[in-house]
KOLGU-160366 format. One record per residue (C-alpha): x, y, z; residue number from 0; residue in one letter; chain. Coordinates in Angstrom, 3 decimals, m for minus. Layout:
! KOLGU-160366
SITE        xx        yy        zz    i  aa  ch
SITE         X         Y         Z  NUM   A   A
...
This chain:
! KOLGU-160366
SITE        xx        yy        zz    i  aa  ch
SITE   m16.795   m21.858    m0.782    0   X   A
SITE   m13.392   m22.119     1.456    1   X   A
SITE   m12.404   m25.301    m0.824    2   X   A
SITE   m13.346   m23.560    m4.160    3   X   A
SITE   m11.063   m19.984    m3.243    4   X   A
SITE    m8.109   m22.727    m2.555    5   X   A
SITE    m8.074   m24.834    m5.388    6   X   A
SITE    m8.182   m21.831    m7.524    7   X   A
SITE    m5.451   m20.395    m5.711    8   X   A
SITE    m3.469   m23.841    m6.151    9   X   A
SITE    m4.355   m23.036    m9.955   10   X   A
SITE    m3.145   m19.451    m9.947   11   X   A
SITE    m0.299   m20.438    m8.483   12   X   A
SITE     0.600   m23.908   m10.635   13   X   A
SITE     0.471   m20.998   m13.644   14   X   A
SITE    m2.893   m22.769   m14.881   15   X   A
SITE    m6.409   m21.663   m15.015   16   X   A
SITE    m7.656   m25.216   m13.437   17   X   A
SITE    m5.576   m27.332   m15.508   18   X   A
SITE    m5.261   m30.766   m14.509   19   X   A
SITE    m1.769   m30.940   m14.726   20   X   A
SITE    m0.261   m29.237   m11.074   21   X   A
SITE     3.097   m28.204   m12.011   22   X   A
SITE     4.600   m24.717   m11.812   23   X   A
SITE     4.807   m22.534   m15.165   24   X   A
SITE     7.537   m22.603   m17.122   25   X   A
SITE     8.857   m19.241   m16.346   26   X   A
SITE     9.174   m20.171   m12.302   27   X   A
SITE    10.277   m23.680   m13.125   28   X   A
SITE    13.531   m22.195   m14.955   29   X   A
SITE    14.624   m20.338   m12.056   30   X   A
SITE    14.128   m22.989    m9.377   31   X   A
SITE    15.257   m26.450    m8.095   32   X   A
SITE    14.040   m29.524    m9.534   33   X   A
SITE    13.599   m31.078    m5.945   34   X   A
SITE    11.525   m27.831    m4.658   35   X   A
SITE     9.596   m28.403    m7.806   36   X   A
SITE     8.561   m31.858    m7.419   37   X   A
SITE     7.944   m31.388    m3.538   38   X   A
SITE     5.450   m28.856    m4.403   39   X   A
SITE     3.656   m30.777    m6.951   40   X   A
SITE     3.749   m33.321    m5.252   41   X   A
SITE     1.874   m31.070    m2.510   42   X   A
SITE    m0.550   m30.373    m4.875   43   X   A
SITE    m1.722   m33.350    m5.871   44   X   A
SITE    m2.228   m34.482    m2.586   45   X   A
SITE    m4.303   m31.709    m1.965   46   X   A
SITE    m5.653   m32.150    m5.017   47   X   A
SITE    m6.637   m35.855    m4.293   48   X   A
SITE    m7.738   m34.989    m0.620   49   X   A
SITE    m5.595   m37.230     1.197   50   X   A
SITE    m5.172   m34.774     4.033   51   X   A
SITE    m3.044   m36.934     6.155   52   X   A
SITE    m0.673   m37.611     3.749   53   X   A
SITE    m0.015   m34.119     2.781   54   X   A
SITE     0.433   m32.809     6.572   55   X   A
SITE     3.205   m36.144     6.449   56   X   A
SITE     4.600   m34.580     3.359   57   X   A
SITE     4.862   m30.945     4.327   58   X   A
SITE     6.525   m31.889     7.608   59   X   A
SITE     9.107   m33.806     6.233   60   X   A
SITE     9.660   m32.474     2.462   61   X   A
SITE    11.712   m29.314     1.689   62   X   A
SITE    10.541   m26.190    m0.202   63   X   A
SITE    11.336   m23.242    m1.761   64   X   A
SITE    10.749   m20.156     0.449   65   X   A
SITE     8.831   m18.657    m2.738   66   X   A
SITE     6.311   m21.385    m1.766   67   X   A
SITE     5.923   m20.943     2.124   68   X   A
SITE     3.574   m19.294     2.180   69   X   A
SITE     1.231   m20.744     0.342   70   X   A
SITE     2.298   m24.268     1.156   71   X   A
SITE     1.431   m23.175     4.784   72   X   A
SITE    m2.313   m22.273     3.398   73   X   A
SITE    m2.481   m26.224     2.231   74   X   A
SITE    m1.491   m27.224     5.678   75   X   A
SITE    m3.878   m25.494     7.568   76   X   A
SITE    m7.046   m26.788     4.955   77   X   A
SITE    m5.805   m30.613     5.780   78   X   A
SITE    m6.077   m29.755     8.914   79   X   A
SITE    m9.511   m28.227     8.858   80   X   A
SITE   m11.063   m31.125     6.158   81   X   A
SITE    m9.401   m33.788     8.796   82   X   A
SITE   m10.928   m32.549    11.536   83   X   A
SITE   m14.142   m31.908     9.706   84   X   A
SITE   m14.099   m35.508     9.097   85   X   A
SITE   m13.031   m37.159    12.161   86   X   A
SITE   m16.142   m34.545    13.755   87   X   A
SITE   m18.028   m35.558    10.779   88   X   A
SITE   m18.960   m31.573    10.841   89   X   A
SITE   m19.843   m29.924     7.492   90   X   A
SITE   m18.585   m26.494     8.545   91   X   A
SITE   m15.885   m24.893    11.249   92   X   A
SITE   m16.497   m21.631    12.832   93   X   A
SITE   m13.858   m19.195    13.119   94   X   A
SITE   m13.125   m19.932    16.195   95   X   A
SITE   m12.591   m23.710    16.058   96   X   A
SITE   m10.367   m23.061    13.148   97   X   A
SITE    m8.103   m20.566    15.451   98   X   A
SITE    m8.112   m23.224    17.635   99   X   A
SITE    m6.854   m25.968    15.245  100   X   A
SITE    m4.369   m22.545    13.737  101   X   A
SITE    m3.103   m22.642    17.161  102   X   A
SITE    m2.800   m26.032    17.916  103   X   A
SITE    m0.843   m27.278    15.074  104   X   A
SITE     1.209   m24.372    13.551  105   X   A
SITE     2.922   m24.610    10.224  106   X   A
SITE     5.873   m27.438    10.554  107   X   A
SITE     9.775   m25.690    10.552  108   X   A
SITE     9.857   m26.997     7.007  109   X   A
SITE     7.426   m24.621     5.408  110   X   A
SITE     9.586   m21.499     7.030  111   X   A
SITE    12.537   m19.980     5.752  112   X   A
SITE    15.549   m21.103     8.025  113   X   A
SITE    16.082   m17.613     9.701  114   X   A
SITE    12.614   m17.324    10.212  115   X   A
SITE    12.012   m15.198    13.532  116   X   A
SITE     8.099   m17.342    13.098  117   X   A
SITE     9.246   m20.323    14.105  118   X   A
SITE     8.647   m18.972    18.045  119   X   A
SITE     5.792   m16.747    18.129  120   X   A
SITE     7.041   m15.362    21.677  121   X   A
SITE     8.875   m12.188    21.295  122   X   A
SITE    12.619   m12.373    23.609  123   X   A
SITE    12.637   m10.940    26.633  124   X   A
SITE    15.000    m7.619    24.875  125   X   A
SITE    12.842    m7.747    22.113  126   X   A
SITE     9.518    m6.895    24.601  127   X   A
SITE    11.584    m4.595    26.937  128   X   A
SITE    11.991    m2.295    23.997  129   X   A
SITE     8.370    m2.382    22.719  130   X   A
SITE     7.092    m1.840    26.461  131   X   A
SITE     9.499     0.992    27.019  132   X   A
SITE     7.973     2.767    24.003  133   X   A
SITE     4.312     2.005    24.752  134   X   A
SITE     4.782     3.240    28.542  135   X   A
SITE     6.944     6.003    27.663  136   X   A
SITE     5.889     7.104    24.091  137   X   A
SITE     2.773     5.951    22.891  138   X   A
SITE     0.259     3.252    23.766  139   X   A
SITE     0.482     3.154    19.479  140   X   A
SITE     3.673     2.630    17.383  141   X   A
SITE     3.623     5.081    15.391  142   X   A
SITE     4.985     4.858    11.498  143   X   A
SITE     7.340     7.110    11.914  144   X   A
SITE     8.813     5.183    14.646  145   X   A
SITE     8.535     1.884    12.859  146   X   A
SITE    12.324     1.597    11.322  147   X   A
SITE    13.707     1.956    14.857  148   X   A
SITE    11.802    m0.256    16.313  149   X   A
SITE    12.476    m3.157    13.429  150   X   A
SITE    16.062    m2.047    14.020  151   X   A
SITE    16.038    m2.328    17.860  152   X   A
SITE    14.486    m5.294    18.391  153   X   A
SITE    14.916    m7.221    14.767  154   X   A
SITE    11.335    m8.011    13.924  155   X   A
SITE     9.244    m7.417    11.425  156   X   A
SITE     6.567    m4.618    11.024  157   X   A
SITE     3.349    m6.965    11.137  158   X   A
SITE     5.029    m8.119    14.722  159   X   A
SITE     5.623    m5.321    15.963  160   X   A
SITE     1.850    m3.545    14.840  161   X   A
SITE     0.191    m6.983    16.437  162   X   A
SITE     2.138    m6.891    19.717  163   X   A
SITE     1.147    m3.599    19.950  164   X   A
SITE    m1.969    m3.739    19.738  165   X   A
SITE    m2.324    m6.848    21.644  166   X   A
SITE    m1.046    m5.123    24.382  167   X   A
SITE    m3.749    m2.500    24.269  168   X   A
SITE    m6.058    m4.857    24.388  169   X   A
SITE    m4.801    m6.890    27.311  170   X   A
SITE    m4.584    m3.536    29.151  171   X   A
SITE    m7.993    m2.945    28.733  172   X   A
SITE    m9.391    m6.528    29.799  173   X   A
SITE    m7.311    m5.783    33.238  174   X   A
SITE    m8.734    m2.511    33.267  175   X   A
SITE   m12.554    m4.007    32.960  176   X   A
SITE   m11.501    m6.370    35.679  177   X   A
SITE   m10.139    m4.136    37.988  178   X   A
SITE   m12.973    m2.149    37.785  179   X   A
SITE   m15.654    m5.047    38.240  180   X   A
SITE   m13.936    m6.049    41.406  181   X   A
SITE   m13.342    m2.996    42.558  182   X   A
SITE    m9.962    m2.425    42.527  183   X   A
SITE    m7.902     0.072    41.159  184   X   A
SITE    m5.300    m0.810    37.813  185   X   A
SITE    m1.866     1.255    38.176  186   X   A
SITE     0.594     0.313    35.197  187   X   A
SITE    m0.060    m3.395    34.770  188   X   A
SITE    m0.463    m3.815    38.677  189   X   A
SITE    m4.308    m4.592    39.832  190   X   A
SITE    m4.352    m2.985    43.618  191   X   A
SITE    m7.146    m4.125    45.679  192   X   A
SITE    m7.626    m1.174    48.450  193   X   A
């Protein structure tokens, strides 16, 4: 189940295999501050203890190490999910109402790293000229061996630049669909209507 996979992530990554006591292994703990520490246990044992709103409270306003974003950000989107399952009283979410809940409440700033280009998911205006340039001029793909320029150019990362890519495609073929179900004719993002 969902809940099983994340408490035995939580274990793999408190260093356990399903101890009871949620604190990071000795080896990470040496190398990392006390306060980061404590805020993640902390974390877990809310989790741990299923007081979802408590640990959305604490991962908005607690501060963690950028080692643990990642899957601190996992934790927030299962309180989430369990709240709303219980406020729904629903034993299940489909995929789509968890998107929807994704979407809704995103990760807090505190569970990103402070130069975090994730904290807006909507590219700059630069940022898309240069990615629309290249898939109207050079390929409707980006292509790997075009990748470092592009990360260069416009300053994002790879998995951005793949997804925007091929969310473009795909938006260019839902106004091509369109176009043609009405009748109309699509001409470089432009539906014309003769």
């Amino acid at each position: 189940s969902r809940s099983g996979e994340l408490k035995s992530l939580m274990d793999n990554k408190a260093g356990g295999s399903g101890s009871s006591n949620p604190s990071l292994s000795d080896s990470c703990s040496s190398s990392r501050d006390p306060a980061h520490i404590a805020a993640f246990n902390q974390a877990q044992s809310l989790f741990r203890s299923s007081r979802w709103t408590k640990l959305c409270h604490h991962l908005e306003s607690g501060t963690f190490s950028p080692a643990d974003h990642r899957h601190l950000q996992t934790l927030w989107f299962h309180a989430l999910y369990e709240a709303f399952k219980s406020t729904r009283r629903l034993s299940s979410l489909s995929a789509v109402q968890r998107y929807r809940i994704r979407k809704k409440d995103p990760p807090p700033a505190s569970l990103y790293a402070a130069d975090s280009r994730l904290l807006n998911n909507k590219f700059k205006r630069d940022q898309r000229a240069i990615m629309d340039r290249y898939y109207n001029e050079k390929s409707k793909f980006a292509l790997l061996a075009d990748m470092d320029d592009l990360m260069i150019k416009t300053g994002l990362e790879f998995q951005q630049i793949k997804n925007y890519f091929k969310n473009k495609r795909q938006r260019s073929r839902q106004k091509l669909k369109m176009a043609a179900e009405k009748g109309a004719e699509y001409l470089g993002g432009k539906v014309v209507v003769p």
